[in-house]
C-alpha positions as CSV (number, residue, x, y, z in Angstrom):
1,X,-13.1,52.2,31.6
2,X,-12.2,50.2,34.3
3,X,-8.6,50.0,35.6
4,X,-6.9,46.5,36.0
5,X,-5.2,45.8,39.3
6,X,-1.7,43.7,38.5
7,X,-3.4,40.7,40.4
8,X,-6.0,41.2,37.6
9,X,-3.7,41.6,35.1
10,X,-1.6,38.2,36.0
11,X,-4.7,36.5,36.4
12,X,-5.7,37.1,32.9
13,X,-2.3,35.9,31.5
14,X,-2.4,33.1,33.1
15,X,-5.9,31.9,31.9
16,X,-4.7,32.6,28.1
17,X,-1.5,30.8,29.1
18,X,-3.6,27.6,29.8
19,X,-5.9,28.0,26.9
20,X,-3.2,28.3,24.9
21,X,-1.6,25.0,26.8
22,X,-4.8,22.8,26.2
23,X,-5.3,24.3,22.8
24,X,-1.6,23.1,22.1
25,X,-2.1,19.8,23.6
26,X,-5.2,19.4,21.4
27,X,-3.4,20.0,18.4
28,X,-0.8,17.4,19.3
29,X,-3.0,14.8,20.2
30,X,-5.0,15.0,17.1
31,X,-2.0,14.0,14.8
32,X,-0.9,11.4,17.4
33,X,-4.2,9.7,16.8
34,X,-4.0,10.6,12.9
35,X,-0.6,8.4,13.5
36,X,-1.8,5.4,15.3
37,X,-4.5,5.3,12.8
38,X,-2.5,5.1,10.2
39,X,-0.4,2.5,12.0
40,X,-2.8,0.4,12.6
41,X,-3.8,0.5,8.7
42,X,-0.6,-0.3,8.0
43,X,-0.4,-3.4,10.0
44,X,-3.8,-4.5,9.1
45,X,-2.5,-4.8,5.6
46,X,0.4,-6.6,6.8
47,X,-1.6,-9.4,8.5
48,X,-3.7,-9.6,5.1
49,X,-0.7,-9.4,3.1
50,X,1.0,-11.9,5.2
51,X,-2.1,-14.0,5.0
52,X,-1.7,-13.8,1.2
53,X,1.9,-15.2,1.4
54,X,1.4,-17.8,3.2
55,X,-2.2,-18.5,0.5
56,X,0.7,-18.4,-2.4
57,X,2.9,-20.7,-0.9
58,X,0.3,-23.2,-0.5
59,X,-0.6,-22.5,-4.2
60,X,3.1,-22.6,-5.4
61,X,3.7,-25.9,-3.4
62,X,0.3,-27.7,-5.0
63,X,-0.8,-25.3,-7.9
64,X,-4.5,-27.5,-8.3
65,X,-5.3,-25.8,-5.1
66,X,-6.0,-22.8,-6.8
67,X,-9.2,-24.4,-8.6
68,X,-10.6,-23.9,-4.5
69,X,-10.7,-20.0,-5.7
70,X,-10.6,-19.8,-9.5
71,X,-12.1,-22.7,-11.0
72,X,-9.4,-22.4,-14.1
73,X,-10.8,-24.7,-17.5
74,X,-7.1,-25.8,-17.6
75,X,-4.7,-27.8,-15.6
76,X,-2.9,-24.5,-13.7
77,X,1.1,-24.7,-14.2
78,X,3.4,-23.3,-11.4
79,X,3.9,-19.8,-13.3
80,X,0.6,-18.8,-12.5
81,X,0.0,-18.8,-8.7
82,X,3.6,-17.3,-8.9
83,X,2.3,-14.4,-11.3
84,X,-0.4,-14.1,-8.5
85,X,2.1,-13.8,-5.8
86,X,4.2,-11.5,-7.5
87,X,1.4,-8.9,-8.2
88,X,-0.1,-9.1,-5.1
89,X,3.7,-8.0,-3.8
90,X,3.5,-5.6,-6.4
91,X,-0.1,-4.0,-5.2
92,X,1.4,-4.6,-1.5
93,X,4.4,-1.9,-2.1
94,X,2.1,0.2,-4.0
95,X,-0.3,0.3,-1.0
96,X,2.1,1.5,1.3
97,X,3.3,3.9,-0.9
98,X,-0.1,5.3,-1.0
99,X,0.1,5.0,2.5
100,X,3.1,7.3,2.5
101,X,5.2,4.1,4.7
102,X,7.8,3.9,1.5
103,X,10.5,6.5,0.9
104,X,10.4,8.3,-2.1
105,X,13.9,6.4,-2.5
106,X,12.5,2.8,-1.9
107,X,9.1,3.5,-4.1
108,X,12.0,4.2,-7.0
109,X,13.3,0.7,-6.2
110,X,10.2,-1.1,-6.0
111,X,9.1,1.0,-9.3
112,X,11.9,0.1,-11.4
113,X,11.5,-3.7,-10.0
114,X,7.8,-3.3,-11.3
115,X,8.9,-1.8,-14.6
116,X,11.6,-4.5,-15.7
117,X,9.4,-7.4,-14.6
118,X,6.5,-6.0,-17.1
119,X,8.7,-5.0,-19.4
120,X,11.0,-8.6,-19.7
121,X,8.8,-10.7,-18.0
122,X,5.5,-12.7,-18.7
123,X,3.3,-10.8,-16.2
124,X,2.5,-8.2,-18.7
125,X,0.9,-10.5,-21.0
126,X,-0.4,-12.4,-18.2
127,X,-2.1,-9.6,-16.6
128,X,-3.6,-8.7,-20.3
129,X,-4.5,-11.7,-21.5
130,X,-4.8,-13.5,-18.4
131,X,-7.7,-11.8,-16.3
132,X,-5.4,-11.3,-13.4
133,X,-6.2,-7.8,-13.0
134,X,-9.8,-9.0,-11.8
135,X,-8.2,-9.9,-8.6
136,X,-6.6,-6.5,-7.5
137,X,-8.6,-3.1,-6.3
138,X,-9.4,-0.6,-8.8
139,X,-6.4,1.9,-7.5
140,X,-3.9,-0.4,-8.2
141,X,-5.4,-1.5,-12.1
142,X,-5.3,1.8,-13.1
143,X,-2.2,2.1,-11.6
144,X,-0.8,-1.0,-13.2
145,X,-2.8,0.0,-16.5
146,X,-1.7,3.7,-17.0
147,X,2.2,3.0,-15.4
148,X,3.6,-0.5,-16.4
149,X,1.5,-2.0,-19.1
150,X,2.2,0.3,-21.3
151,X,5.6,0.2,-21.9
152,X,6.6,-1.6,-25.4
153,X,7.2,-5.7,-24.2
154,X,10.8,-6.6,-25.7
155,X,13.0,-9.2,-25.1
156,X,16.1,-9.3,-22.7
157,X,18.9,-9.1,-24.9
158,X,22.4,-11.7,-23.9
């Protein structure tokens, strides 16, 4: 068996040293990019969802408009492009959620917010009987199906 020399010795510490170096900058730079990419998710949905807002505000201001997308057999009251808005807020904060961009103490918030408004509101019975849930992805109709529609629709009590 051959003898190593301290020089030898040192010289094979240091080459695990700087494996170990790039094999820890590796590491680090893989969740930097798993970051950013989730970042730049994140934003993209905020330009879309942005884009959306500024759509419903057109739609709230001149609800006709919204024949251009959903050709509607009935004259189209203000209550529905704002049921529109309101979900698409709705499948917004579930999106980041999903995203893990919420806090588990915001989500609760936006959650409850979600309840009540199914629960007192309209959008319930709009989102049933309405055909609204056409217009969302599949993640966030089952969400909306198996979480907040059903819950018993009563009426706010004075």
């Amino acid at each position: 068996m051959a003898e190593l020399g301290f020089a030898d010795l040192l010289s094979l510490v240091q080459s695990i040293g700087v494996i170990g170096a790039l094999g820890v900058t590796l590491y680090f730079s893989r969740r930097q990019m798993q970051v950013q990419k989730v970042d730049l998710e994140t934003r993209v949905l905020n330009d879309l969802d942005e884009k959306l807002h500024n759509m419903a505000a057109i739609f709230l201001d001149d609800p006709k408009l919204v024949k251009v997308i959903y050709n509607a057999p009935s004259d189209i009251g203000r209550e529905t492009p704002f049921g529109y808005y309101v979900l698409f807020m709705c499948a917004h904060a579930y999106h980041m959620r999903e995203r893990k961009i919420l806090s588990d103490n915001e989500w609760i918030g936006w959650f409850q917010w979600m309840k009540n408004a199914f629960q007192y509101g309209t959008i319930g019975k709009d989102w049933k009987d309405g055909g609204m849930e056409l217009w969302f992805d599949p993640s966030f109709r089952n969400f909306v199906n198996r979480e907040l529609i059903p819950l018993p629709v009563t009426a706010a009590k004075n």
